[in-house]
N, C-alpha and C positions, 0 to 999 in steps of 0.2 A: 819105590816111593808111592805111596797113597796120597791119591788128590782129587779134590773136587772145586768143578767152575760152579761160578756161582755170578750171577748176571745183577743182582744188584747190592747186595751188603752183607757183610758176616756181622752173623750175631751169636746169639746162646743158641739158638734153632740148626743153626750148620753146624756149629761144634758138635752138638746132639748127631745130626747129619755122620760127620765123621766118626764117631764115634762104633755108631750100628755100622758102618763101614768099615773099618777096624775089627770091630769084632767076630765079624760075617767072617772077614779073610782070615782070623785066627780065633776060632772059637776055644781054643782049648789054652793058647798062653799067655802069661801073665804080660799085661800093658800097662806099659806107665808112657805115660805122655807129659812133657817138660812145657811148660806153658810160662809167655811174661803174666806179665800182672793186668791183664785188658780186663774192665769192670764186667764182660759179659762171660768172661772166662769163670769168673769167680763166682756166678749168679747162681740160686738157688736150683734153675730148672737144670745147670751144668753137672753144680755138685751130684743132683739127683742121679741123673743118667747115668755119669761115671761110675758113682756107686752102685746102681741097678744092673750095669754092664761086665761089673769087675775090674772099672781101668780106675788105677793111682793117677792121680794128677800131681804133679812138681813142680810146685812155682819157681819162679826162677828170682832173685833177692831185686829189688827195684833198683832201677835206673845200674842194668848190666850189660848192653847189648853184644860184647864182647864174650858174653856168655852164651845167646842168642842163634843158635847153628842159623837157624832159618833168613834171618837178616842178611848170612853170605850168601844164600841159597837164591834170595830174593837181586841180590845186588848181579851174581852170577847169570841167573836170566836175565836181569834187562840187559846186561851185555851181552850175550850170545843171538836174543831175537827182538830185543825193543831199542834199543839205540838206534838211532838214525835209521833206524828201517820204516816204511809207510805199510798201514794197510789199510784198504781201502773203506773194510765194512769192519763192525765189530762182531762180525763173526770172523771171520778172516784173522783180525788179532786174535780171539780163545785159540784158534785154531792153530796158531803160532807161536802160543804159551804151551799146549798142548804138545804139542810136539816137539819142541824141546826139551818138554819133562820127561815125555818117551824117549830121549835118546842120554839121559843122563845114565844110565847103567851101562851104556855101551859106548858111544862116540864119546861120553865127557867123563867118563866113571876112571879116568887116572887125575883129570884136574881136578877133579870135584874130595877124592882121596887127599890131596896135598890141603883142598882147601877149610873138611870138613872135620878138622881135628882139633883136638883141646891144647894143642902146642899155639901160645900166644903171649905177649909180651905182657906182667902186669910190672906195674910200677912199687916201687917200693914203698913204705907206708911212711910218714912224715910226721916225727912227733912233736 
């Protein structure tokens, strides 16, 4: 998992961020990146990049979150290090986000298996 802290707001400029991060670590394969629909995702300086860098972007259809891997992902750490735990400084928190994203290929990488799968309930369509 590729990740980057970021101490005060995601915008188009950290996408861009991940992006050259991304491609550093695989200069040579094809990336598509699965994205919701956030206004800065969508922004001229994003589209630029991705295009300049060779990565597809894939929006995901509005109001899906069910579709959303990263929403489990997100829900998954604040269970593991942010629930009822204290940290004193905010560094101390990165540092405990951090390190649980380190151990997700190894201490959590069979939970994270059952949890990061496209097996999920939809409901039937109603005519």
């Amino acid at each position: 998992m590729v990740h980057l802290a970021n101490t005060t707001t995601i915008n188009a400029w950290s996408l861009v961020e991940l992006f050259r991060k991304l491609r550093e670590l695989h200069p040579e394969e094809p990336i598509t990146l699965v994205l919701d629909n956030a206004k800065y995702q969508r922004c001229y300086i994003v589209q630029t990049a991705a295009k300049m860098l060779n990565i597809e972007l894939l929006f995901l259809p509005p109001y899906s979150p069910n579709l959303n891997l990263i929403e489990r992902v997100w829900k998954f750490l604040r269970s593991k290090c942010l629930n009822s735990k204290y940290y004193p400084t905010f560094a101390e928190f990165m540092k405990g986000i951090e390190n649980c994203i380190e151990r997700f290929q190894d201490d959590f990488a069979k939970e994270l298996d059952t949890l990061l799968t496209w097996n999920f309930q939809t409901l039937p369509k109603v005519l």
